[in-house]
N, C-alpha and C positions, 0 to 999 in steps of 0.2 A: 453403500451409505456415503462413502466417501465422494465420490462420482456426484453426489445428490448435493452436497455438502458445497462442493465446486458451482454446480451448478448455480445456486443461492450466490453466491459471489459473484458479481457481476465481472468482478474487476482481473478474474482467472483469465475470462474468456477473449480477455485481449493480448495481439502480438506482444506485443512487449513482452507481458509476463510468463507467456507461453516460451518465449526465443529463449527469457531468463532461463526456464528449468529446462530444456533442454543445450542454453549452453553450462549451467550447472553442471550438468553429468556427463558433457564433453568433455567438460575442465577437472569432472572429479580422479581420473586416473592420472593428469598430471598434477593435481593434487595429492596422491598418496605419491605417486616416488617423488614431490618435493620436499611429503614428511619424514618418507624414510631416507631421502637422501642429507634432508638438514638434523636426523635424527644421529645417523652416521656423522657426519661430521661435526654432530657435538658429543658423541663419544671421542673420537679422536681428538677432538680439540681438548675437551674433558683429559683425556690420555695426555696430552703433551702435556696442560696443565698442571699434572698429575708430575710429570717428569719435570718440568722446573719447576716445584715447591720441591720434591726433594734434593733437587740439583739446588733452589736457593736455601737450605736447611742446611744441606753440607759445608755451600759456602757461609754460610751463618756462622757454622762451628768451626772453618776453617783456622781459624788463629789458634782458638781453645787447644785443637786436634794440635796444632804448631806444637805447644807450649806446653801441653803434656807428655807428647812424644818425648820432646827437648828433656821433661824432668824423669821421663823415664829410660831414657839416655845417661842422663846424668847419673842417676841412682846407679846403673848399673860402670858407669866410668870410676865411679871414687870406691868400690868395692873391693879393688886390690891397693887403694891406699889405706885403705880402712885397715884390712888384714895386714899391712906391712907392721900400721904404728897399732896393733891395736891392743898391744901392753903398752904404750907410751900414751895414753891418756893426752897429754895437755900435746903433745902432737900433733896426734889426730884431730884434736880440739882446734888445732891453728889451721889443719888443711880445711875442717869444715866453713871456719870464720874467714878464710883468704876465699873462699871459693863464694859463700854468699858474700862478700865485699865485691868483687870483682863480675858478678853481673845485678841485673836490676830485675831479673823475672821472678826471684825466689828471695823467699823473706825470712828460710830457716833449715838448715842442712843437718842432720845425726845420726847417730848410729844407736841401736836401743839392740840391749841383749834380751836373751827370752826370758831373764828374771823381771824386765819392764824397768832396768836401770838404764841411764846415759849419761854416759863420760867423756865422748864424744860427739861435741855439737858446737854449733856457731854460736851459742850461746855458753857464756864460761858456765864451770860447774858443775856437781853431778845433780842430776833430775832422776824424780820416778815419777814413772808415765803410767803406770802401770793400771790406775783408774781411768786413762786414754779410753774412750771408745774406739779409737783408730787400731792401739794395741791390742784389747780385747777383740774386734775383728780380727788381727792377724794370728792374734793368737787361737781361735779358734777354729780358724783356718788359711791355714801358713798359705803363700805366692804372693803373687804382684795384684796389690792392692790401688783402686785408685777411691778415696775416702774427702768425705768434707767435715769440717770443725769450725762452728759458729765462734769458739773460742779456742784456740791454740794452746795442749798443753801447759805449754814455755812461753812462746811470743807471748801468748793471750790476745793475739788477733785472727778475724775472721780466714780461712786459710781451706782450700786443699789438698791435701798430703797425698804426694805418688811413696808408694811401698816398695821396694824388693826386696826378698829375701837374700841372705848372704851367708853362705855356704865354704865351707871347707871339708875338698871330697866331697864326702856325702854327709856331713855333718852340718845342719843347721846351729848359726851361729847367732840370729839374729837379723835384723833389717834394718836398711839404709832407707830412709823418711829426708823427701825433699819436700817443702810446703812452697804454693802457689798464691801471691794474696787473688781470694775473691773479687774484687774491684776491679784486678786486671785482667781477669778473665771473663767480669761482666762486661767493661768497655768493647772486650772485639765480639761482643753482640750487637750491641746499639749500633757499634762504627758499618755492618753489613745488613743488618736488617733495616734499617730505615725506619719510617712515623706511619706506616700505611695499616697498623694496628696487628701488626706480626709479633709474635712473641716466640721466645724462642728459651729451655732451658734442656742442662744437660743433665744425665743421672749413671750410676753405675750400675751392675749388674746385679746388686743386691734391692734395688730400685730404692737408691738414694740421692735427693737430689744433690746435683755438687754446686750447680751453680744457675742464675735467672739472671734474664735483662732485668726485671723487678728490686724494686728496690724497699722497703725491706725484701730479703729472700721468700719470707710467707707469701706473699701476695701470688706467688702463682699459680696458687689454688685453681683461681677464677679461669683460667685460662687451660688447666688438664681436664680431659675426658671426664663424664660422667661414672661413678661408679666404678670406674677400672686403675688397677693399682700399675705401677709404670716398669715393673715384672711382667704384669701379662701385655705392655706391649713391645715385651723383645723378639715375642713372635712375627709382629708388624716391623720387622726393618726392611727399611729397604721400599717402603710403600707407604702408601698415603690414606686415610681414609675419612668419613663423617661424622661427627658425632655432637651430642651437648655437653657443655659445659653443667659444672653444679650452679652457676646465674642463670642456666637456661638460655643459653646464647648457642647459636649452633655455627659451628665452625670446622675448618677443614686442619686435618693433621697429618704430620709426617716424622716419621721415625727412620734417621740413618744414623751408622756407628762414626763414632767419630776413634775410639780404639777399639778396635774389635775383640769381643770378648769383655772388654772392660766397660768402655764409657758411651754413652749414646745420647743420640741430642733429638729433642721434641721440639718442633716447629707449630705452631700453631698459628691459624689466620682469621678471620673475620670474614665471614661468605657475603659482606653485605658489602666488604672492601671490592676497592675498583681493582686492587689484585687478583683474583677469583672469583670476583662477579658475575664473568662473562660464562662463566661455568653454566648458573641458574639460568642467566637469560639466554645465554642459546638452547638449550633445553624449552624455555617456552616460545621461544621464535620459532623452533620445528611445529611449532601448532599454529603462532599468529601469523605468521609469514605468508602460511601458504591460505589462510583469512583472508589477508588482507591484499592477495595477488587475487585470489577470488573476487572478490568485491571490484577491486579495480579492474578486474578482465570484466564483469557483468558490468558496471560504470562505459568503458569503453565501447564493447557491445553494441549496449544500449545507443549510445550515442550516436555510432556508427550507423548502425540500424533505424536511427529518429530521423539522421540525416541524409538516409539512400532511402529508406522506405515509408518510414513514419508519417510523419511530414508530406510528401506526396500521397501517402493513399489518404491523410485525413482531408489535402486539398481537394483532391480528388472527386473526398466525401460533398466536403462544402459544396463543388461546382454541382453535385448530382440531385444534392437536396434543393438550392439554391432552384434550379431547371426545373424539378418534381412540384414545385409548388408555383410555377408561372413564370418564372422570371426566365421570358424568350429577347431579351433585349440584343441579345450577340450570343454566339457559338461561342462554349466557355473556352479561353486560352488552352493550348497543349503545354504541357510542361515539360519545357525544352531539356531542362536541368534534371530531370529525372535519369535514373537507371534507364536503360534500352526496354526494358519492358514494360516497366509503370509508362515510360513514353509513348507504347507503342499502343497501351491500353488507353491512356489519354487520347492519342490522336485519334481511334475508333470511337471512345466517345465524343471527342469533337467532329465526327463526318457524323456520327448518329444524331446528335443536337442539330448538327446544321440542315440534314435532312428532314429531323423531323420540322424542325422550323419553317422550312422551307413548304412544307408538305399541310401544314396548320395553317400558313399566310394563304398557301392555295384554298385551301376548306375553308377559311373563311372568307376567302373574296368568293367561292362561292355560293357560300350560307345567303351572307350580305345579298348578292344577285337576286339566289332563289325566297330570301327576303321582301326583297323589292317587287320582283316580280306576284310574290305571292298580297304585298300589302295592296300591288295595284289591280288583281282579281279583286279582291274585297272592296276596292274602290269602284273599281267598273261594278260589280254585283249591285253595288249600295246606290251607284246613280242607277242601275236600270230598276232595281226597284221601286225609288224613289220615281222613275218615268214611269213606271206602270201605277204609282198612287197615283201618279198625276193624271194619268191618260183615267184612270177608272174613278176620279173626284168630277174629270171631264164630263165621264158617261154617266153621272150622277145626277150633274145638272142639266144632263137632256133627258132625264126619263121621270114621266111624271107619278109612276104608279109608286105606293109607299112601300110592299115590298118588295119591291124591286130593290129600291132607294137603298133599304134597311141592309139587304143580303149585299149590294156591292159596297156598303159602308164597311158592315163586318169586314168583307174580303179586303178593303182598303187599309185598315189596320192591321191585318196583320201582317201583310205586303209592307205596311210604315215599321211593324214592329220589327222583321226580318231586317228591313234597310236601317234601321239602329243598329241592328244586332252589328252587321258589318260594316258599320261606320265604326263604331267600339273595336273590333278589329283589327282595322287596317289602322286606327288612330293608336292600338297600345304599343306600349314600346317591346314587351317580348309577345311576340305569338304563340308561346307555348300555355300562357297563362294569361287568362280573364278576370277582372274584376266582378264578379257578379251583382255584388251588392250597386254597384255605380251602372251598372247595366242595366238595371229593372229599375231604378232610381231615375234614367234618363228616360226610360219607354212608360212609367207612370205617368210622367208630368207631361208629355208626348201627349199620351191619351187624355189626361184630364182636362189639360188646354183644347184639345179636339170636340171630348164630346161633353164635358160641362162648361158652358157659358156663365155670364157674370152674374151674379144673382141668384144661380140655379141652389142654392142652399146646402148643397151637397158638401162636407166634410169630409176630407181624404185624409188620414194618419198615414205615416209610413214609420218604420223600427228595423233599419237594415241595417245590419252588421257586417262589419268588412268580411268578405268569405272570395277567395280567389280558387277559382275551379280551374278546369282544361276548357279548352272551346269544346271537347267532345259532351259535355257536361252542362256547360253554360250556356250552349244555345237551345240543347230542349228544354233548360229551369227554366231561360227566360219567356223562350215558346209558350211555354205551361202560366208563367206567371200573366202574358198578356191575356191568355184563354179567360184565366181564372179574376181576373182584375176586368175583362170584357163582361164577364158573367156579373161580376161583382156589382158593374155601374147599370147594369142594366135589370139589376132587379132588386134594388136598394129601395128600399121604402119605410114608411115608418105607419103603425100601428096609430100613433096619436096625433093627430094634425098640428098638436103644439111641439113636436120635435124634429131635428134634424136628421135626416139621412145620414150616414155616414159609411166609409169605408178604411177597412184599414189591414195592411199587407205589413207582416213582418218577416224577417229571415235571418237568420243564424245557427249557431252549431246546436247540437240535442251530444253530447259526449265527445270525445277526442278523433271521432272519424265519422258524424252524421251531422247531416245539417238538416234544418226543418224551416221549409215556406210557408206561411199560413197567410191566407188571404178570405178576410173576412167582414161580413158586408151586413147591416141594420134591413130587417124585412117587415111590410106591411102585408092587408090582411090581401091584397093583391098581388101581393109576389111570390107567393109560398105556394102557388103551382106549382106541378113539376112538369118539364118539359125533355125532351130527346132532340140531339139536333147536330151537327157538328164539331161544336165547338168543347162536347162533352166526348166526344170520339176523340175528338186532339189530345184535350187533360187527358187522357187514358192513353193516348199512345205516349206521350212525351212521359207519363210517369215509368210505363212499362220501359221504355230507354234509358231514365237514370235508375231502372230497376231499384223506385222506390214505392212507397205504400204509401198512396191517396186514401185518406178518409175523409168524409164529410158530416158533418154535426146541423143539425137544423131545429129551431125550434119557432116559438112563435114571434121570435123577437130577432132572433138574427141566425145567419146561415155562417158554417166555416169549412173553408176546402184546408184540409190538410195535407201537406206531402214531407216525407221522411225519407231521406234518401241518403246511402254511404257517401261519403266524399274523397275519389279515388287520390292517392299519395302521386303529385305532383313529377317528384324523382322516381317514381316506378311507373308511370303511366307507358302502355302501350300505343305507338304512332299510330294516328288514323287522320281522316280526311274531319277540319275542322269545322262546325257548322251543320255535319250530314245529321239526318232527323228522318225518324223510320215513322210512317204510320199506318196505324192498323185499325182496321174496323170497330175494334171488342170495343163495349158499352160496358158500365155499370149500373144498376137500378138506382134511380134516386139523381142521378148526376140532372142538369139543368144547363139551359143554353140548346 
């Protein structure tokens, strides 16, 4: 079906399209390892990618990571001054307030016993903390805390508090709380991530957030995983992966610790950003690439192919069609510029042209010859029959008996009608084909001018229709039609003395392959004898030659020779000798003359 399918399509069955699918499936196996090779190298590209978002995520939280270490350093540095003063309250009170005087990263220094009192802090005073959320974390589960507060116990500014516990022996004593402001730990966001739509926040291991490039803190909702709380992704450290956002925005993430155990930082980017872009599109270039290397190798090809073979076989074509339908004026050019073979095929068809041309100028100068030669037999024929009318019009007017006279008269006409025949002949322009209707047309008016004189009252109609036969054809119709027109004049009469005689011959087709002679003649009460004689033996041979059917109609008023005869096709005629005329004996009953 498919095969069939093809077939109907014309436009399959040419080079071109044929070369396409088989260079198609030349080119399709270095099309698969150009998908799996750019399939490969957008995994690995993907992979590297993969390794600087988390390398720019680190360096993202690099400051943060500084500046927490720093306060939990710190926390841990002032814990045996804590313990030195820590019956002396306003002491300790002065180490915490010299030590936040003296840098600019922390905005509040203290010591909180585990009743949620503080007596020493940078801020004078004693405080209870003890409704702290920060406290209630440590207090229900004592270590090193790293916490965020929208509002700071004491300060009452936005703040992250690093915790240590502080210990004597093995006595828990309480915790040293250094706070961090929020703003300075948003700034070394902004200052390493850049505008290229990267967001970046950090959270602790209780999965709270401490801190956002965002401004207020809420906003960076839009910007975490769908549906997953930032607990379950302590599992993802260290790695990167896909996901939607709650706007439905799908974007790429990355999770590395910035204190390990404690704090960890969430990078997020926008897949639509020119940062990890190239991610998506080299993943679909492993498809379109090796498209659109396809196409341009079938393009190239193609063109290739139009310009070494195309193109010369369609000339090729032109010169053979151009030739096939006549056009012998020159041997078509070889086409020098061709490939070695289309040229070498070319130049075979140009010694083939130039042979046959050669070979055709010959045949026709010998047609032409045997032409000539043949138009001037038709000419010699036609004068000597015309010398034989003459020599027997001679022997006419030396003999006195009438019939005598009568029979070399007969004989004289048809001797004149034969020298028509081949005067028509040798005078038409092809010898293969006769005008018949112009034939019987010129041999009428021949005979009428011969044997009715001026006066003689005799009416001749003629109805001839162009009909062009073979001379095999045309010289017995016409043969037949002198007989019959001989017959005609010679026994034309009329019944009532007040009328004229008349004759009258028509010719033309009877259906798409018969033609039909009628020649038919006015009879008085003296011609409707019937006689046997010659010229009824001629009608009957000449009809048996175009092997048609002579009928004859007689009444009291007028006689009709009918003849009906195929009329052989022109372009299928078999060669024969033009003019030849067979006669035979056989009579009909009733025939006349």
């Amino acid at each position: 079906m498919l095969r069939r399918l093809f077939d109907r399509m014309e436009f399959t069955k040419g080079l071109g399209f044929r070369l396409g699918g088989l260079l198609s499936v030349a080119i399709l196996p270095i099309g698969l390892i150009s998908v799996i090779q750019t399939l490969h190298l957008s995994r690995e590209y993907e992979r590297s990618s993969e390794i600087a978002l988390l390398g720019r995520t680190a360096t993202a939280a690099a400051g943060e990571r500084a500046l927490l270490q720093g306060a939990l350093g710190t926390a841990d540095a002032l814990g045996p001054a804590v313990l030195e003063t820590m019956d002396r309250p306003q002491a300790c009170s002065d180490i915490m307030r010299g030590f936040v005087q003296r840098t600019v990263s922390f905005v509040y220094a203290s010591f909180t016993r585990l009743d949620g009192v503080t007596e020493c802090s940078s801020v004078p005073g004693v405080h209870d903390v003890s409704d702290d959320p920060a406290y209630r974390q440590f207090r229900d589960s004592p270590g090193t805390l790293v916490t965020s507060s929208p509002v700071g116990a004491v300060s009452g500014l936005p703040v992250v508090v690093v915790i240590q516990p502080l210990y004597r022996g093995v006595d828990l004593l309480g915790y040293i709380s250094v706070s961090l402001s929020h703003d300075m730990l948003r700034s070394t966001h902004v200052a390493e991530l850049g505008t290229d739509g990267a967001r970046i926040l950090t959270f602790n291991n209780q999965g709270q957030v401490l801190s956002s490039d965002s401004e207020p803190l809420a906003d960076f909702d839009e910007v975490l995983p769908r549906d997953k709380s930032l607990t379950s992704l302590l599992s993802r450290s260290e790695t990167t992966f896909r996901d939607y956002t709650s706007a439905g925005e799908r974007r790429v993430f990355s999770v590395v610790p910035v204190v390990p155990g404690l704090v960890y930082a969430l990078g997020s980017w926008n897949r639509a950003d020119s940062g990890i872009a190239g991610i998506d599109i080299t993943r679909r270039t492993a498809l379109i690439l090796p498209l659109i290397l396809w196409a341009a190798s079938l393009v190239v090809a193609y063109f290739a192919v139009y310009r070494l073979v195309l193109r010369h076989i369609r000339e090729l074509r032109g010169q053979m069609r151009r030739f096939a339908i006549g056009d012998r004026s020159a041997p078509p050019p070889v086409l020098t510029d061709a490939p070695a073979e289309i040229e070498d095929m070319s130049q075979t068809f140009h010694n083939m042209a130039r042979i046959l041309i050669r070979d055709e100028e010959a045949m026709e100068a010998s047609v032409n010859e045997k032409t000539v030669l043949l138009k001037e037999v038709h000419h010699r024929v036609k004068n000597n029959l015309q010398l034989i009318a003459s020599i027997i019009n001679m022997q006419i007017r030396m003999i006195d008996h009438d019939d005598a006279r009568r029979v070399l008269r007969s004989v004289q006409d048809r001797v004149a009608s034969l020298a028509t025949i081949y005067r028509n002949l040798y005078q038409a322009e092809h010898l293969d084909s006769v005008e018949a209707d112009r034939l019987i047309s010129d041999i009428i008016n021949q005979m009428a001018n011969a044997s009715v004189g001026p006066g003689g009252g005799l009416r001749i109609e003629t109805q001839l229709e162009p009909l062009v036969l073979m001379p095999d054809q045309a010289v017995p119709l016409t043969l037949l039609a002198t007989e019959a027109f001989t017959n005609a004049l010679k026994y034309s009469g009329v019944a009532d003395p007040q009328s004229r005689p008349w004759v009258r011959v028509r010719l033309g087709m009877d259906g798409p392959q018969h033609a039909v002679l009628e020649v038919e003649n006015s009879v008085g009460a003296a011609s409707l004898a019937e006689s046997t004689g010659l010229g009824s033996q001629l009608i009957e041979a000449f009809a048996m030659q175009l092997e048609g059917d002579a009928t004859q109609e007689a009444d009291d008023r007028h006689y009709l020779l009918r003849l009906r005869f195929r009329v052989e096709n022109l372009a299928k005629r078999e060669t024969g000798t033009p003019g030849a005329v067979v006669l035979t004996s056989a009579s009909r009953p009733g025939a006349r003359h």
